[in-house]
C-alpha positions in Angstrom: -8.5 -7.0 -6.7 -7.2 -5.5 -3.5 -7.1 -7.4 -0.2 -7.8 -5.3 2.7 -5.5 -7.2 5.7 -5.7 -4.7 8.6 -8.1 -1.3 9.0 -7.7 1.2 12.0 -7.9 5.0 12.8 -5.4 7.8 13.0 -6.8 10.4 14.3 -10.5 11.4 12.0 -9.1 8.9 9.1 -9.6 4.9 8.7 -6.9 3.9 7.4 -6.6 0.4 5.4 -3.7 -1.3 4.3 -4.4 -3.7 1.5 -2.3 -5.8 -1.3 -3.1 -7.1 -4.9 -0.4 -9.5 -7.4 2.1 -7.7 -9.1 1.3 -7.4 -12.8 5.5 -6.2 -13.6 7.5 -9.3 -13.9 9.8 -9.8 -11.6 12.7 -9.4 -13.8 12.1 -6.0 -14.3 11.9 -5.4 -11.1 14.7 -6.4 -9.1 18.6 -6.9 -9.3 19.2 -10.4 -9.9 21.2 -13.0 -11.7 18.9 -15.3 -14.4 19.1 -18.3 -11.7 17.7 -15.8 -9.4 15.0 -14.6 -11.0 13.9 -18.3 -12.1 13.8 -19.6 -8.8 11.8 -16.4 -7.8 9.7 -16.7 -10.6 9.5 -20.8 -9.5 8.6 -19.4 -5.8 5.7 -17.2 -6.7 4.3 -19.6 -9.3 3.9 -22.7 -6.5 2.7 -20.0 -3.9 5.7 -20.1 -1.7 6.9 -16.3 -1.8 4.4 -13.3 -3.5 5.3 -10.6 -5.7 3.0 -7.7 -4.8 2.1 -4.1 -4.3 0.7 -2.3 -1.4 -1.5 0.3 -1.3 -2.4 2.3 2.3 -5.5 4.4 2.4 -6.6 7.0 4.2 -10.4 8.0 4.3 -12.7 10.2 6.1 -16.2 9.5 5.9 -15.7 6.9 3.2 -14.3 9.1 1.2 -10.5 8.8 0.5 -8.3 12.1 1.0 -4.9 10.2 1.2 -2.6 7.0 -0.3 0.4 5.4 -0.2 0.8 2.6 -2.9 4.2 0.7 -3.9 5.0 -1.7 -6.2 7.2 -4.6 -6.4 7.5 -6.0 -2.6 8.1 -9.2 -2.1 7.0 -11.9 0.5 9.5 -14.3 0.8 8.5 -17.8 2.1 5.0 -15.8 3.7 1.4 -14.8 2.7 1.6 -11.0 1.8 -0.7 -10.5 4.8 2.1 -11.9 7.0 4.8 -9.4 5.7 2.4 -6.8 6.1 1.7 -7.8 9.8 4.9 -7.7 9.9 5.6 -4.4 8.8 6.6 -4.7 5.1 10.4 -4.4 6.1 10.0 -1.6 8.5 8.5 0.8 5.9 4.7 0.7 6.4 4.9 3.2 9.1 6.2 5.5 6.5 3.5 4.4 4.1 0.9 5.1 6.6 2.6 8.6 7.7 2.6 9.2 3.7 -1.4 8.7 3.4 -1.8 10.4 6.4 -0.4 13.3 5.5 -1.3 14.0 2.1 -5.3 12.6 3.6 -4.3 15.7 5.8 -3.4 18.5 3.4 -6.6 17.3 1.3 -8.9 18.2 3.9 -7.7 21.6 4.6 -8.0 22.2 1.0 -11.4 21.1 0.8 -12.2 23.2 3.9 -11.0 26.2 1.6 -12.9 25.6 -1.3 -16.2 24.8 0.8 -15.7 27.8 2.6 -15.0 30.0 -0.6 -18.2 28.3 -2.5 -21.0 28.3 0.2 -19.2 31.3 2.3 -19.7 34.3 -0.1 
């Protein structure tokens, strides 16, 4: 289940930035020792950090043209909402930009094929 934590517009698309638990365990994930990943593991379990992936969308008319999703971040001593408030690191802008763009190319295309099916 995707949480939704912050929705707004760029130009014609809502975007939505969202995050859901990490199914991938956290050793295969990242480049730790053993006594790292246990007191990660020991972190997530009692709540205080979150392993988890994000997913940016970008839709027009409800419909989505565009996403961004990445596995694997990791909100260390905060709620996933709070890292992503935060800016996931500095990299949400580019996640955004990502959905944006492809949400972008998607609707010219479509304007193509609607034009070549109802145009001739």
């Amino acid at each position: 289940m995707w949480n939704t934590v912050k929705t707004f517009k760029v130009g014609n698309f809502d975007v939505s930035v969202a995050w859901a638990y990490e199914d991938m365990p956290i050793r295969d994930c990242f480049e730790e020792t053993e006594e790292e990943f246990a007191a990660m593991q020991a972190r997530c379990d009692d709540y205080t950090d979150t392993h988890y992936q994000l997913r940016v969308l970008a839709e027009y008319d409800d419909v989505e043209m565009g996403s961004a999703y990445i596995g694997s971040c990791y909100a260390a001593g905060m709620d996933p909402a709070q890292d992503i408030n935060d800016g996931v690191g500095g990299y949400l802008e580019d996640f955004v930009s990502e959905a944006v763009s492809e949400a972008q190319d998607e609707a010219v295309a479509m304007i193509d094929r609607l034009k070549a099916d109802f145009l001739n």
